[in-house]
Wavefront OBJ file of the C-alpha trace (Angstrom):
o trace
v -203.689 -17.292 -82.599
v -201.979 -16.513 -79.382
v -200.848 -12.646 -78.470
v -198.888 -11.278 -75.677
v -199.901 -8.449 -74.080
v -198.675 -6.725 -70.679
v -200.614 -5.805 -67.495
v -200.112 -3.430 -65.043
v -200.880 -5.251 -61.405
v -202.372 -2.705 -57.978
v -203.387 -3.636 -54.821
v -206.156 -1.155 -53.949
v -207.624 -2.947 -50.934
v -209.399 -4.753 -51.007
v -208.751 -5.715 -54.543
v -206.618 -6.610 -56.789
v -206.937 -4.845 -59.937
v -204.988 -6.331 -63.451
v -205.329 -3.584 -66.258
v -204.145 -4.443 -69.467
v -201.960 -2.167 -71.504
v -202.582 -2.611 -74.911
v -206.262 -2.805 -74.838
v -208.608 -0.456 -72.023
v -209.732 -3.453 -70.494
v -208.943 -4.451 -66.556
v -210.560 -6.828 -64.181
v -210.725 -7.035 -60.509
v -209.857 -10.483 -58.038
v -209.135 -11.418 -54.524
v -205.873 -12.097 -55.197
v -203.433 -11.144 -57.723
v -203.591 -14.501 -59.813
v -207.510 -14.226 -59.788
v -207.242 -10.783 -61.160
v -204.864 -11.698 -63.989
v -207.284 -14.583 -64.899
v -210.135 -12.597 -64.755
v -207.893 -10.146 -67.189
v -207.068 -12.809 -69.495
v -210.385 -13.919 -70.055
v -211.153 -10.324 -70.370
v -209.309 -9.048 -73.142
v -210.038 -12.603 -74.841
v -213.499 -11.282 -75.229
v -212.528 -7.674 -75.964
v -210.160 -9.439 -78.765
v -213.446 -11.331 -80.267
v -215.180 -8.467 -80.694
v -212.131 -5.907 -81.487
v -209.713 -6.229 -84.285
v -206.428 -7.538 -83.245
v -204.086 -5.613 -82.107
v -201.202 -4.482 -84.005
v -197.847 -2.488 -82.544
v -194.952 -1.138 -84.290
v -193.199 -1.829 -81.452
v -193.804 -3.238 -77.701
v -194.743 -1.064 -75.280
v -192.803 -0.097 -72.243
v -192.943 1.332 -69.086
v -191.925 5.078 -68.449
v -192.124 6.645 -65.038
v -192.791 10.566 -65.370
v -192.980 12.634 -62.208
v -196.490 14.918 -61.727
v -196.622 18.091 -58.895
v -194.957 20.262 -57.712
l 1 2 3 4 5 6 7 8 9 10 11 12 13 14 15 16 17 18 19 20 21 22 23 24 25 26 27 28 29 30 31 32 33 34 35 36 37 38 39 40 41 42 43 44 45 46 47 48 49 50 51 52 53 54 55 56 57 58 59 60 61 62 63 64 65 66 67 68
């Protein structure tokens, strides 16, 4: 079975960090590609040991503003 799920992509030097949003699972790389492999195969093994995930609906990005 084949899921999609969405990851959120930083640049906190000198890594690249790939978090997925779904699942609390990220992974680190030299490069942005290598991060979202090393996600993939992340949450592949979080999803063998985890039930599947199931979402009324997708999720989506909101941008709320923090401070003062």
């Amino acid at each position: 079975m084949t899921i999609k799920v969405s990851a959120v992509v930083s640049h906190e030097s000198p890594w690249w960090v790939a978090r997925c949003v779904e699942a609390e699972v990220s992974s680190q790389g030299t490069s942005e590609q290598e991060a979202l492999e090393n996600l993939k195969d992340a949450v592949e093994a979080y999803l063998k040991a985890e039930p599947i995930l199931t979402l009324d609906e997708p999720p989506r990005l909101e941008e709320i503003e923090v401070g003062s």
